[in-house]
N, C-alpha and C positions, 0 to 999 in steps of 0.2 A: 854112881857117876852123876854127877853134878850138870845142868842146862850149859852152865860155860863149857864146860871140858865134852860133850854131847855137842854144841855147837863150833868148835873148833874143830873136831873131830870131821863134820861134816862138811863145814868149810875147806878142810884139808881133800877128803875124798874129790869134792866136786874141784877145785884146782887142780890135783893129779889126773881126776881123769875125764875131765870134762872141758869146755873151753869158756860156757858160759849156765848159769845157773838157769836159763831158760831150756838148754841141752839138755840140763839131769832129769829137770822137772818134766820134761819129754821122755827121757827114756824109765823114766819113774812111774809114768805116766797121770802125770796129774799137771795143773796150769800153774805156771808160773806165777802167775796170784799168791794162790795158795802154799807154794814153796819161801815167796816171801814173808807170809804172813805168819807161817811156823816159824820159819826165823826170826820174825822178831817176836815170837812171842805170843801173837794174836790168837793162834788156834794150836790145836796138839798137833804135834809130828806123829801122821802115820805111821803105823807099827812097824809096813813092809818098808818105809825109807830107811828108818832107825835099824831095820836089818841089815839092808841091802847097804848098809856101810860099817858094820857092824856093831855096832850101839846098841849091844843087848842087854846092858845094865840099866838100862832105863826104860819107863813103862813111857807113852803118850802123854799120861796123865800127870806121873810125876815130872816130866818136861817141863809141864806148863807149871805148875805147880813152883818149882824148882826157878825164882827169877833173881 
């Protein structure tokens, strides 16, 4: 799985079950900073988010890798 199809993916999660990206990054528990800055790109997506939406075909590293 490819960064786009991992970040649509996760885009998706967080609009069905979230109301705002500050929400998820709360019950994710990490700061909202940081939730942005995996999305765009800046640092890896932690391993547990990429679970906890199910985005198991991709490592952290290849995330970032993957632009």
């Amino acid at each position: 799985m490819n960064r786009p199809s991992a970040l649509k993916i996760l885009r998706k999660h967080i609009d069905d079950n979230y109301k705002t990206h500050s929400a998820f990054a709360a019950a994710m528990g990490i700061s909202n900073a940081l939730l942005s800055k995996c999305i765009n790109g800046d640092k890896p997506m932690p391993n547990s988010i990429l679970k906890a939406v199910n985005i198991t075909r991709v490592d952290s590293h290849d995330y970032m890798r993957v632009k």
